[in-house]
Backbone bond lengths (Angstrom), bond angles and torsions (degrees), N, CA, C in turn:
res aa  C-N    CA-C-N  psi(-1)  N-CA   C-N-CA  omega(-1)  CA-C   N-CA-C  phi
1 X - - - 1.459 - - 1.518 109.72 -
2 X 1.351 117.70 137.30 1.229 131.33 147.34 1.040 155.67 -36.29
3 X 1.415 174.37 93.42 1.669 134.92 166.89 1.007 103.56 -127.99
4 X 1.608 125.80 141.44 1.341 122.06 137.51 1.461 131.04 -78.10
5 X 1.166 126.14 135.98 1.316 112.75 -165.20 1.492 102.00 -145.47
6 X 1.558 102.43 121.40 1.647 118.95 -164.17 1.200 103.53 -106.64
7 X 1.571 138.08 102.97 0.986 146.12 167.06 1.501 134.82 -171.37
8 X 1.128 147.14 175.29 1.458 159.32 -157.37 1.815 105.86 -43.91
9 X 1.120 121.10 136.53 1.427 113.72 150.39 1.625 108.06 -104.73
10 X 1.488 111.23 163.21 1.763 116.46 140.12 1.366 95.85 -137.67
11 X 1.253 83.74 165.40 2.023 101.83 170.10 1.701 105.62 -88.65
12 X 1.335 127.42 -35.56 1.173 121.48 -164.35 1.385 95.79 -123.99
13 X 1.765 113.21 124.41 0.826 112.09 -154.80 1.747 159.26 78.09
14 X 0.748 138.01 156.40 1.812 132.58 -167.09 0.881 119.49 -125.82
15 X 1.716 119.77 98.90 1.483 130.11 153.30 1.662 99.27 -124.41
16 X 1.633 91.91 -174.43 1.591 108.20 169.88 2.017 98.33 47.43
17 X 1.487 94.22 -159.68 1.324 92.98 165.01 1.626 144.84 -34.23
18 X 1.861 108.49 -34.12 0.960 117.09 -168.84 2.076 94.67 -87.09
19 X 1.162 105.86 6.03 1.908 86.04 166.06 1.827 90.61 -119.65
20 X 1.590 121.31 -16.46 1.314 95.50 -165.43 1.741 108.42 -81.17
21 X 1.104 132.11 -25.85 1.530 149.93 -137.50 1.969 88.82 -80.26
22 X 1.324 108.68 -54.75 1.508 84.76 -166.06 1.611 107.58 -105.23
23 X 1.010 130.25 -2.25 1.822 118.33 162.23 1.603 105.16 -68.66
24 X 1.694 127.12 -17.22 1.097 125.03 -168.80 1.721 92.08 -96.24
25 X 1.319 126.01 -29.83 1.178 130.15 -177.04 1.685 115.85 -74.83
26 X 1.577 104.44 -40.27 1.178 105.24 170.43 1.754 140.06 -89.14
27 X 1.691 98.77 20.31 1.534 125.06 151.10 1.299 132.19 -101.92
28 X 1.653 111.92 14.40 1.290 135.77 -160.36 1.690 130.04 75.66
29 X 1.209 129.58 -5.80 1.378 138.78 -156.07 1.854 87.35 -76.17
30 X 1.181 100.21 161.40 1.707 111.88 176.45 1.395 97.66 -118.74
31 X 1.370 121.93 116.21 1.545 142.06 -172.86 1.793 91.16 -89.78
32 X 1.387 116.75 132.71 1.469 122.40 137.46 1.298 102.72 -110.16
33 X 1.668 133.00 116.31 0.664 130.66 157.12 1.501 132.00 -90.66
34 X 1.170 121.44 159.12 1.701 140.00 -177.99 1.221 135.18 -125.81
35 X 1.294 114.66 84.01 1.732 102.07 -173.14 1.647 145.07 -87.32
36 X 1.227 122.11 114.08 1.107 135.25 -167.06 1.494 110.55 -49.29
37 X 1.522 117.09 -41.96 1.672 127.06 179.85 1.773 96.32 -145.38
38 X 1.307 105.30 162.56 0.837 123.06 166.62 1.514 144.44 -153.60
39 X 1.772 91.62 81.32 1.424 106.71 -159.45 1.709 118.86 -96.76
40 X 1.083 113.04 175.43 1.367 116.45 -161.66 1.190 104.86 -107.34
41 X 1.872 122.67 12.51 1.621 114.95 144.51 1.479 86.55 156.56
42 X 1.483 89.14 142.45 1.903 125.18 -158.88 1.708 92.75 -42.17
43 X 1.417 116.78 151.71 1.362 129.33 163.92 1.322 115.77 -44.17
44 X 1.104 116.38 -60.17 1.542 121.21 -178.98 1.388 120.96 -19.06
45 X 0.838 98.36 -32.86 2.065 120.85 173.91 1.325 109.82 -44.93
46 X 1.520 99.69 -64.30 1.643 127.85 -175.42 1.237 119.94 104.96
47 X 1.532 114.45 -15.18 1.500 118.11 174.79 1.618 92.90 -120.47
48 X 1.508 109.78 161.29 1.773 100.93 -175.35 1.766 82.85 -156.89
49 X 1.214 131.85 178.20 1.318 144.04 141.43 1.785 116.40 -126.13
50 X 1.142 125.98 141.94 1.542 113.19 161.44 1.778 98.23 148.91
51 X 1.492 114.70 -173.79 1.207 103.60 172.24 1.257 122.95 -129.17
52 X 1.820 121.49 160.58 1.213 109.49 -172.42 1.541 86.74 -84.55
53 X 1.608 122.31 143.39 1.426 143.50 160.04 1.316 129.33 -55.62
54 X 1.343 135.98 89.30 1.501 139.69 -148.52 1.744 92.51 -69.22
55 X 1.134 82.64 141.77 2.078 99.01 168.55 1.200 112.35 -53.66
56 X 1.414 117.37 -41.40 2.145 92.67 170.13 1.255 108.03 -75.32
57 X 1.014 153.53 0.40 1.392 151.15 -144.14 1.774 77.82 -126.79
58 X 1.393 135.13 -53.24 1.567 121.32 -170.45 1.229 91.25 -83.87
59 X 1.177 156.57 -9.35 1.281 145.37 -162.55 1.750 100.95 -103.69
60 X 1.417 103.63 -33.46 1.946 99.51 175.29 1.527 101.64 -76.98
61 X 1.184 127.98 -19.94 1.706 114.29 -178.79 1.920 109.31 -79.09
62 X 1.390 103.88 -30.97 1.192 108.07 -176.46 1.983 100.45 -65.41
63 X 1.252 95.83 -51.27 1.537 105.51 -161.68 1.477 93.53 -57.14
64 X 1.475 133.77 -54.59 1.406 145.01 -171.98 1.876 99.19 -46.25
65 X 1.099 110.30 -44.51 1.790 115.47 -174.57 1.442 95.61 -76.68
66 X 1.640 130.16 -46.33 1.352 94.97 -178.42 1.230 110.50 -83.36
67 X 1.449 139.76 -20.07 1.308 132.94 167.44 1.969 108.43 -48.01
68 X 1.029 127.17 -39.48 1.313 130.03 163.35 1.703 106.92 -55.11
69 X 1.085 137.82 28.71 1.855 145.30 -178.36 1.655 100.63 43.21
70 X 1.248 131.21 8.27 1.624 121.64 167.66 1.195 138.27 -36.76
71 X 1.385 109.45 -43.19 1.516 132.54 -161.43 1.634 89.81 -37.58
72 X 1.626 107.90 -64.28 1.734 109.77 -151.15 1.423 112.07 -56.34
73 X 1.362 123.42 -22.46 1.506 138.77 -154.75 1.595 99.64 -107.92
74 X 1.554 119.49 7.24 1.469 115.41 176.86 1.610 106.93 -90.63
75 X 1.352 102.25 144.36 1.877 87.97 -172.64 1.067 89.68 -115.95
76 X 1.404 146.51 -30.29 1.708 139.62 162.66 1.374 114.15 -147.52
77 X 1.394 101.27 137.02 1.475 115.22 158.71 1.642 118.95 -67.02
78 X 1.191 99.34 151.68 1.688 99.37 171.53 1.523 110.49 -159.56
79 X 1.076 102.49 132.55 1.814 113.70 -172.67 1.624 97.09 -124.84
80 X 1.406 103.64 158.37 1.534 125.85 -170.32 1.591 95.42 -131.86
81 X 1.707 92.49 -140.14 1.447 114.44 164.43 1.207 118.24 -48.66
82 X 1.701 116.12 121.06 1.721 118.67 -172.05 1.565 96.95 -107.62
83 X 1.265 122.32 37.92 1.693 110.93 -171.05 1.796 114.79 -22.36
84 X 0.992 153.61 -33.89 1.594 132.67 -172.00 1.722 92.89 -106.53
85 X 1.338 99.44 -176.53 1.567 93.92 179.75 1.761 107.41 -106.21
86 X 1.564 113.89 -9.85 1.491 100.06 157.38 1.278 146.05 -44.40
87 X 1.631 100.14 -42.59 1.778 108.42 -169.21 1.335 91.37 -52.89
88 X 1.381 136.83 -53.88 1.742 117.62 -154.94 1.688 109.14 -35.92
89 X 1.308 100.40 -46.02 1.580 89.62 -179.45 1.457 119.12 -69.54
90 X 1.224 109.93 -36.05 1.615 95.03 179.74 1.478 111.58 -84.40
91 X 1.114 128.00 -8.07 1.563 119.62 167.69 1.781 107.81 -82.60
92 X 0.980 121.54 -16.12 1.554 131.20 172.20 1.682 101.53 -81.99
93 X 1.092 109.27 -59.17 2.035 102.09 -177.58 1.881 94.36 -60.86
94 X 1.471 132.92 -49.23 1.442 130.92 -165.94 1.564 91.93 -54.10
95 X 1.293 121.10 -47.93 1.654 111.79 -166.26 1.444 106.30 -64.43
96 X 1.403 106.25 -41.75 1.787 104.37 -160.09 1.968 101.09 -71.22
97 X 1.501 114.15 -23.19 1.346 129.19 -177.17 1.724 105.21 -68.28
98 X 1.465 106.72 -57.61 1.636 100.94 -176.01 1.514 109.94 -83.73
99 X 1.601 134.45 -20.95 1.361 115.17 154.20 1.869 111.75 -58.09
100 X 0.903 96.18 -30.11 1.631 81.93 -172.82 1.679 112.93 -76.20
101 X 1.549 124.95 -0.21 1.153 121.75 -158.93 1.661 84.11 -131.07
102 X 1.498 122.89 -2.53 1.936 122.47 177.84 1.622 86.54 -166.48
103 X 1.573 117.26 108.10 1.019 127.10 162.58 1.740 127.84 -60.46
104 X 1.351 103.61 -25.69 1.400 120.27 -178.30 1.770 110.19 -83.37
105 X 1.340 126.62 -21.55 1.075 137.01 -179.00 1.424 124.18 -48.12
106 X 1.205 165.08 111.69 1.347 170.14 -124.10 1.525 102.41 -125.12
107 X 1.234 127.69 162.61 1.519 151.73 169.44 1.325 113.57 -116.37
108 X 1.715 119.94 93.81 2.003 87.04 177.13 2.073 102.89 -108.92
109 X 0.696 84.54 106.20 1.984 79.90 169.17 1.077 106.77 -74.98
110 X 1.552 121.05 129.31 1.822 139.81 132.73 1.392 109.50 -47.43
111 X 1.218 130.15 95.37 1.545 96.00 -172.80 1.949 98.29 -88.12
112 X 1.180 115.49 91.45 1.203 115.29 175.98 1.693 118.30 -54.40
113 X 1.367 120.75 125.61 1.383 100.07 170.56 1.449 94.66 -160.93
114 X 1.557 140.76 -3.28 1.564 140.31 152.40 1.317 112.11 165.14
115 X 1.299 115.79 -138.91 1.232 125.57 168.31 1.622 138.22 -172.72
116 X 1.066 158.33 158.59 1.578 161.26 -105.11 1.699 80.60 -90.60
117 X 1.365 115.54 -51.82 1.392 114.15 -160.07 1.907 114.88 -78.26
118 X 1.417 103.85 -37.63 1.404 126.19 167.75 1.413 129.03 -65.46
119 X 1.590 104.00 -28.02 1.876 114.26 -154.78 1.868 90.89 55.02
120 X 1.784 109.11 -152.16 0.861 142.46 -165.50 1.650 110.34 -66.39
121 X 0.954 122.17 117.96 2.066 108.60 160.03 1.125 121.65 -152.61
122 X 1.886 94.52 55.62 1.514 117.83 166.87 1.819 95.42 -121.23
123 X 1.683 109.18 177.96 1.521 108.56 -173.57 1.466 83.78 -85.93
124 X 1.854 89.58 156.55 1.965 97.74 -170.45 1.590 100.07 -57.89
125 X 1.048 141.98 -27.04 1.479 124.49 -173.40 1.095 123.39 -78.52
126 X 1.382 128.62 -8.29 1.352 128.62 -175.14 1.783 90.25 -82.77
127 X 1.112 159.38 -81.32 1.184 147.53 -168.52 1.324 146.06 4.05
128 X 2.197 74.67 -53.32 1.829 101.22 168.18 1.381 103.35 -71.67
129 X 1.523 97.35 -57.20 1.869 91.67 -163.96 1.180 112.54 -38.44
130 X 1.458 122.76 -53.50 1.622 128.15 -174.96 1.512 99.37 -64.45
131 X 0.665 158.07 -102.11 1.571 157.89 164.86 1.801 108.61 -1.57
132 X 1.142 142.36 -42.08 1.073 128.33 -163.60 1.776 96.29 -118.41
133 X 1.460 125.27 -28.22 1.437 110.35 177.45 1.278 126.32 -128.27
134 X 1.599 99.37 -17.55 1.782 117.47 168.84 1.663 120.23 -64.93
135 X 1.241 96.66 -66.75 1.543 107.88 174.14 1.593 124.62 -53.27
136 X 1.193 120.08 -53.17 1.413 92.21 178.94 1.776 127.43 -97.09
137 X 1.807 100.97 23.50 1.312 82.26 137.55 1.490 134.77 -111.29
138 X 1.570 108.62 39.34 1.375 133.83 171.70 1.619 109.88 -65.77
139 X 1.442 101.99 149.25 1.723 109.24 -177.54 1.688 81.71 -116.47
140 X 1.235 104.64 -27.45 2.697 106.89 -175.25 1.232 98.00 -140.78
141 X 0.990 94.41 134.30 1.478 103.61 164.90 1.512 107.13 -130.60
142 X 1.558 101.67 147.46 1.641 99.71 -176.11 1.579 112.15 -133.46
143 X 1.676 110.81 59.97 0.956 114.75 -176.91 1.816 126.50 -61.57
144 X 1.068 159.85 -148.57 1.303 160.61 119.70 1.678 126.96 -112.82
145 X 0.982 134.47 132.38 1.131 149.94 -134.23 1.602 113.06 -37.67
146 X 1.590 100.95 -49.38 1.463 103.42 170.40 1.547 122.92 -76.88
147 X 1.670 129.93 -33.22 1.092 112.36 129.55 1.762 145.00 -26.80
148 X 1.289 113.05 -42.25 1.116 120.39 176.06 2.061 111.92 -57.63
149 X 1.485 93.98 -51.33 1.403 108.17 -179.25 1.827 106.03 -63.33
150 X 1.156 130.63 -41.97 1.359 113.61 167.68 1.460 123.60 -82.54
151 X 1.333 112.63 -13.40 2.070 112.87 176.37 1.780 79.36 -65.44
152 X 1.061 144.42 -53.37 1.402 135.26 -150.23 1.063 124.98 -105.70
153 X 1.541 121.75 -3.34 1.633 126.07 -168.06 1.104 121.78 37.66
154 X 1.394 98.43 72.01 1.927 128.43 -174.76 1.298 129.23 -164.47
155 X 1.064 129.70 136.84 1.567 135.39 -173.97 1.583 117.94 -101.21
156 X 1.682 99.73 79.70 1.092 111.53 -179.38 1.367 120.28 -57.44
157 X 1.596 128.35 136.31 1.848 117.63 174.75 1.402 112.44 -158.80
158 X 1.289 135.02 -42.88 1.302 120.31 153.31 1.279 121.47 -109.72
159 X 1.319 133.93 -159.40 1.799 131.40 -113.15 2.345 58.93 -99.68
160 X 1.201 123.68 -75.66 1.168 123.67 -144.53 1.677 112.44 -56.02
161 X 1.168 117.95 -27.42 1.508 140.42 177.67 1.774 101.44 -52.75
162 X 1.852 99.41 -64.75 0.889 108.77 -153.65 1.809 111.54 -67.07
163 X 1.711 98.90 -24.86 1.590 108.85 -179.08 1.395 102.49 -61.24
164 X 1.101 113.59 -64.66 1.487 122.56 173.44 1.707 113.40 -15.08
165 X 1.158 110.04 -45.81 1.391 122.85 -150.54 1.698 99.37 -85.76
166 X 1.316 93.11 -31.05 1.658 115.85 179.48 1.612 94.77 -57.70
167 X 1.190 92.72 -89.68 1.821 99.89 177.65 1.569 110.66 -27.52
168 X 0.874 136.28 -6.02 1.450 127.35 -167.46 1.475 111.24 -103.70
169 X 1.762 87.53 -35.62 1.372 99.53 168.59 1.247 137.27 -63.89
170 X 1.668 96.41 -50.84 1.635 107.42 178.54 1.729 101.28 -68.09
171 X 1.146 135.00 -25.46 1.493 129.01 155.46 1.184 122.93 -22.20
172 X 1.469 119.80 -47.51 1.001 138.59 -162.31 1.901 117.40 -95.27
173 X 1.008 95.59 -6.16 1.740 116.41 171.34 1.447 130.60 151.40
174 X 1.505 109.78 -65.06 1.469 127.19 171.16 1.264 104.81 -57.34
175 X 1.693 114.22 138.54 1.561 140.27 175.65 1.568 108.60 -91.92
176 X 1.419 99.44 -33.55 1.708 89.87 177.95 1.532 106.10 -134.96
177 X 1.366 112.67 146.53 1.502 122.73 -162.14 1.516 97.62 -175.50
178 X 2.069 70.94 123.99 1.767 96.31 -165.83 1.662 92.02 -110.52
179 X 1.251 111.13 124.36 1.143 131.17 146.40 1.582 135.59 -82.65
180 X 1.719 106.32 109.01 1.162 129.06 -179.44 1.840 113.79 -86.14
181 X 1.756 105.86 150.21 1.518 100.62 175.45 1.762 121.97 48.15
182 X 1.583 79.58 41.67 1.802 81.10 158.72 1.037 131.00 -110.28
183 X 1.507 118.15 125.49 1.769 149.56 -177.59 1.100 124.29 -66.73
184 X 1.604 130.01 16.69 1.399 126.00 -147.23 2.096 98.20 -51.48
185 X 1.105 128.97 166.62 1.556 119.83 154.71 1.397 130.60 -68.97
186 X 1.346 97.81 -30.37 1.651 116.79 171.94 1.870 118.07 -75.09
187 X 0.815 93.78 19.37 1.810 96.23 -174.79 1.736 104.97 -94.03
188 X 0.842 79.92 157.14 1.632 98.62 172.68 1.958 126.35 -60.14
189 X 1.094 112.29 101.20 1.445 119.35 -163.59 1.652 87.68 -31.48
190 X 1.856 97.12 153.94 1.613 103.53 166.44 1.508 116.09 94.25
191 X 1.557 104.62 -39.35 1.282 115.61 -141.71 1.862 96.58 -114.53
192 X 1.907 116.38 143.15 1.096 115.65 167.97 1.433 98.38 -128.60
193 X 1.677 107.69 173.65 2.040 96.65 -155.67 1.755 62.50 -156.79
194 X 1.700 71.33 151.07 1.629 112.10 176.22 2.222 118.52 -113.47
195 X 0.777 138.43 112.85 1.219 149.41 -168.59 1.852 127.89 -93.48
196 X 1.206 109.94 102.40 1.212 113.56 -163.00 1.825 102.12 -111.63
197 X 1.249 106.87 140.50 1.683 116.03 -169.41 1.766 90.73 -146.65
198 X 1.596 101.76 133.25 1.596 119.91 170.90 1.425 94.28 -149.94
199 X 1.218 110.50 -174.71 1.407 136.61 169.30 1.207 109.19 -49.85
200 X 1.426 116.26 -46.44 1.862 125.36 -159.43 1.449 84.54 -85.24
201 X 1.359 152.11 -21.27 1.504 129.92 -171.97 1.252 100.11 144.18
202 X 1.778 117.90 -162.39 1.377 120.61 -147.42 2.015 89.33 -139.64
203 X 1.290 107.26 137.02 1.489 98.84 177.97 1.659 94.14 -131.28
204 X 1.775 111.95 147.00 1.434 111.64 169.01 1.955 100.48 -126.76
205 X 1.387 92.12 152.88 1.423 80.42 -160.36 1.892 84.92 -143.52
206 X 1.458 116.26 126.16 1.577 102.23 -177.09 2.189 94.50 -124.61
207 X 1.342 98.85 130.46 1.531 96.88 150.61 1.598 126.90 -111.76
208 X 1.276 123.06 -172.79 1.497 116.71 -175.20 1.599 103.38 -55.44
209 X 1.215 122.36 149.36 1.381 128.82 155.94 1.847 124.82 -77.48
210 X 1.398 116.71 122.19 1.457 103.08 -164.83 1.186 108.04 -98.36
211 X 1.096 153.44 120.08 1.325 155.98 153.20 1.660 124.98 -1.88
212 X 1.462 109.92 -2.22 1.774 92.83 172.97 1.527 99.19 -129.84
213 X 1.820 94.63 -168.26 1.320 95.14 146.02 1.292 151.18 -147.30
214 X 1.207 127.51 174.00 1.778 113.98 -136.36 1.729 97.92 -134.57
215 X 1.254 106.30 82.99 1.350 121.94 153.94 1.231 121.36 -24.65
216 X 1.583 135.53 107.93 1.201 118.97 166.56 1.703 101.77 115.12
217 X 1.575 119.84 -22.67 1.629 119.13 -156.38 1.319 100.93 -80.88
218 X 1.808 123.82 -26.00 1.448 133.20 162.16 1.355 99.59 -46.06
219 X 1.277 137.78 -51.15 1.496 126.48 -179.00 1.146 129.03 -99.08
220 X 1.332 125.63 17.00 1.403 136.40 150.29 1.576 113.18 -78.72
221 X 1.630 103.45 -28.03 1.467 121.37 -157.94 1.787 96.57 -81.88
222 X 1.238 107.08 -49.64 1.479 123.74 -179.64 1.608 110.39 -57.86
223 X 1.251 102.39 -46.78 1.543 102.84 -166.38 1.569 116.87 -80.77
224 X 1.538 121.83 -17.78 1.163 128.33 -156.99 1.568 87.79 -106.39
225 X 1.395 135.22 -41.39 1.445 142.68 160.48 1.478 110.70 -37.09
226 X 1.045 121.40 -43.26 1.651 113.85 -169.49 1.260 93.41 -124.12
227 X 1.532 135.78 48.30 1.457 141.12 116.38 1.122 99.77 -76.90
228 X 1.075 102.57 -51.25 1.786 110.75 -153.09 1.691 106.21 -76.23
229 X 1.181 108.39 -10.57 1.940 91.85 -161.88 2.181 77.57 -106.12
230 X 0.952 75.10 -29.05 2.184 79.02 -175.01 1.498 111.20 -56.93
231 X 1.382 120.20 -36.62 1.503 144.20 163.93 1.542 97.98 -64.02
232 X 1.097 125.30 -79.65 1.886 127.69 -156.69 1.154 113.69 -75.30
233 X 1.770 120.81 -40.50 1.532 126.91 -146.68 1.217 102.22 46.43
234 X 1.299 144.89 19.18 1.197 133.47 147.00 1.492 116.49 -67.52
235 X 1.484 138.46 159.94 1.653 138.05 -178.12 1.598 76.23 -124.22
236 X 1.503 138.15 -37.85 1.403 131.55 -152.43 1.899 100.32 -87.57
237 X 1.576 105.83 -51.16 1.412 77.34 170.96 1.401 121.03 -90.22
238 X 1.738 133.90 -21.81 1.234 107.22 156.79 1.290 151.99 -15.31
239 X 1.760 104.99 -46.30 0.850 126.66 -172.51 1.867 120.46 -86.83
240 X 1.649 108.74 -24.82 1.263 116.23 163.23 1.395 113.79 -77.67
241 X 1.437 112.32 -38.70 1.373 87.60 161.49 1.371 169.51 -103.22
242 X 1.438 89.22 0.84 1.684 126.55 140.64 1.776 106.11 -38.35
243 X 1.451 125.98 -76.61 1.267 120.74 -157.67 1.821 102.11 -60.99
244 X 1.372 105.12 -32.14 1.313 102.38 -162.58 1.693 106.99 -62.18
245 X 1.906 109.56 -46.19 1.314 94.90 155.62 1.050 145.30 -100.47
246 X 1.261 131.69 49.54 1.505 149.00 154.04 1.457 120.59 -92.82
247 X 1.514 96.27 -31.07 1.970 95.95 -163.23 1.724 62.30 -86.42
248 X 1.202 155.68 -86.57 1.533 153.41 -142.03 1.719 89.23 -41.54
249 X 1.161 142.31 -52.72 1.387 102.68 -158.05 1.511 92.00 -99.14
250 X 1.304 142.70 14.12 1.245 129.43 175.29 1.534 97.22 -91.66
251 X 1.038 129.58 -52.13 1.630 131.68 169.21 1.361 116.39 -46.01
252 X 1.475 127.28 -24.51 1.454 132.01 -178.31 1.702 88.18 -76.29
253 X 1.322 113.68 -73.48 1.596 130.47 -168.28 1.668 108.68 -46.26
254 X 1.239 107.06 -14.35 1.874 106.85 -164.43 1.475 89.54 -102.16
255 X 1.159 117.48 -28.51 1.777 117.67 178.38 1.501 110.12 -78.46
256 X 1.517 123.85 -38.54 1.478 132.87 169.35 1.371 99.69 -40.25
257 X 1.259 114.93 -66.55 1.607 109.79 -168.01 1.591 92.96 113.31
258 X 1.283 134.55 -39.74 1.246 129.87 -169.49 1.472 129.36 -65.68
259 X 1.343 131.52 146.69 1.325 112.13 -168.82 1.731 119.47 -76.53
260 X 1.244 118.06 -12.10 1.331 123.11 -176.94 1.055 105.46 -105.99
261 X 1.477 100.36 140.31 1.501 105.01 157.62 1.902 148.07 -26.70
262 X 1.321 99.20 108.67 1.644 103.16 -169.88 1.616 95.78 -68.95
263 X 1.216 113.51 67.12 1.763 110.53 175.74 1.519 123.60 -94.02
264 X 1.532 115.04 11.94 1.595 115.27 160.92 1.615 87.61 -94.48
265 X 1.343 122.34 -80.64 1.369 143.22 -158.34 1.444 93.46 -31.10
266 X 1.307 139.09 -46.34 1.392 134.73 -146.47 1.512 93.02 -97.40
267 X 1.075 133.31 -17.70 1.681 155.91 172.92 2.233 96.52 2.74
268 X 2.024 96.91 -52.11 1.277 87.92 -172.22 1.532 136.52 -90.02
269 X 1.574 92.95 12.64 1.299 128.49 154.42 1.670 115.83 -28.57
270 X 1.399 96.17 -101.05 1.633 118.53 164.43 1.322 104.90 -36.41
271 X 1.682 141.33 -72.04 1.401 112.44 -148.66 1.555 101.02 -90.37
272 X 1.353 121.62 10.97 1.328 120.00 -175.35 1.698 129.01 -142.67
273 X 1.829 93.31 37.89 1.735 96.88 -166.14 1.424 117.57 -48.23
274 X 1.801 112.02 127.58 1.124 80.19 159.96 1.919 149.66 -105.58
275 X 1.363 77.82 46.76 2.215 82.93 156.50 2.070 80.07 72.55
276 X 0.477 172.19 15.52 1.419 158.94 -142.17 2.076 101.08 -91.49
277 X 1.212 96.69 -23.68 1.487 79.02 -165.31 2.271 84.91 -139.00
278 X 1.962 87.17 170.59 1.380 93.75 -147.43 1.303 98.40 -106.38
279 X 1.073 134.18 163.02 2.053 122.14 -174.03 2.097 81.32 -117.58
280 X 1.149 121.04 107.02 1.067 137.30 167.77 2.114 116.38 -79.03
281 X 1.476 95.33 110.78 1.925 104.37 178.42 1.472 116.91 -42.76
282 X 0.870 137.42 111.49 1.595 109.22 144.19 1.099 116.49 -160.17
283 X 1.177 100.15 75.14 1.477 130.34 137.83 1.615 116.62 -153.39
């Protein structure tokens, strides 16, 4: 398998590309990666150095890979963090370029844009773009709960709210859309659950909740999901085995003590989940 995958670097530390490239590498997939910025460590910090990557400048690396005959041999695109508000267009012409060169090839967008605890900490325009021109030419989307509630202009909160919100989405283009960091009130103390919706039905799947937080696990979460669902067409086991290795390297990293991601150390995570928890139907 393939991917291209258009999104963020840092040097210190793992987000964007720099957490998706080797859990996807170390299940066998062949990463071309593309970087949107390339900074010398995630915002979250508050101080950063490096630059955001101008759209002709991401748009000649893309063009250079399909000028290399790639296009046909890509089995999915995948975009994250779009730091400027150009890339939307050139990650929208890259998709319409490698479906046209591998008809079977998939689109999954992150639509990165914050979270319940954060709000927003992208520039206000990236929101729309992803919401009004990114997303529905999505085949996955892997929004997270409070994302979910602005792609749809809705206040997602328990299991029925949140389906709803699903449907609104896939309305809007994408067939399958995985929902990350969902809070329903009705859940099981301890516990946070992840939400998967396709054609074949609806799966909810919850593991322990860990006490910090883990920069970058949205794009471990994204990238290892659309290996995995691109391989199965399953959303039910994608999705078990996605959580199984995510809560594994977030549990490695929460025992480190360190603030970044343990994403070599946790390495046997990814090629060796172990299945620990169940992606439950209902719908």
């Amino acid at each position: 398998m393939k991917i291209l995958s258009i999104q963020s670097a840092v040097a210190y530390g793992h987000v964007g590309n720099s957490a998706a490239v080797f859990p996807l590498q170390r299940i066998g997939v062949e990463v071309l990666p593309v970087y949107t910025v390339n900074f010398s460590n995630h915002t979250g910090y508050g101080a950063w150095r490096g630059p955001l990557i101008s759209p002709d400048d991401v748009r000649e690396v893309i063009t250079g890979i399909e000028e290399r005959g790639a296009f046909p041999q890509i089995d999915a695109v995948l975009s994250g963090y779009q730091g400027g508000e150009g890339i939307a267009d050139v990650i929208i012409d890259a998709v319409a370029r490698v479906k046209a060169a591998n008809p079977e090839a998939i689109y999954a967008c992150d639509p990165v844009m914050g979270n319940a605890k954060s709000g927003c900490f992208v520039a206000p325009a990236i929101p729309i773009l992803l919401r009004d021109r990114v997303v529905p030419v999505a085949d996955v989307i892997t929004p997270n709960q409070f994302e979910l509630g602005y792609l749809t202009d809705t206040e997602p909160s328990d299991l029925a709210s949140t389906l709803a919100s699903v449907d609104r989405a896939r309305d809007m283009g994408p067939r399958t859309v995985l929902v990350t960091s969902v809070e329903r009130p009705d859940r099981e103390d301890g516990t946070i659950e992840m939400l998967a919706v396709d054609d074949a039905g609806a799966w909810l799947l919850a593991t322990p909740h860990l006490p910090f937080k883990a920069n970058g696990s949205g794009d471990v979460t994204a990238a290892l999901f659309t290996a995995h669902y691109r391989e199965t067409r399953s959303a039910a086991e994608a999705l078990a085995r996605t959580a199984s290795s995510v809560f594994g390297l977030l549990e490695q990293t929460l025992a480190s003590g360190e603030r970044e991601l343990q994403l070599v150390e946790a390495q046997e995570h990814y090629a060796h989940p172990r299945m620990q928890f169940e992606a439950r139907q209902v719908r």
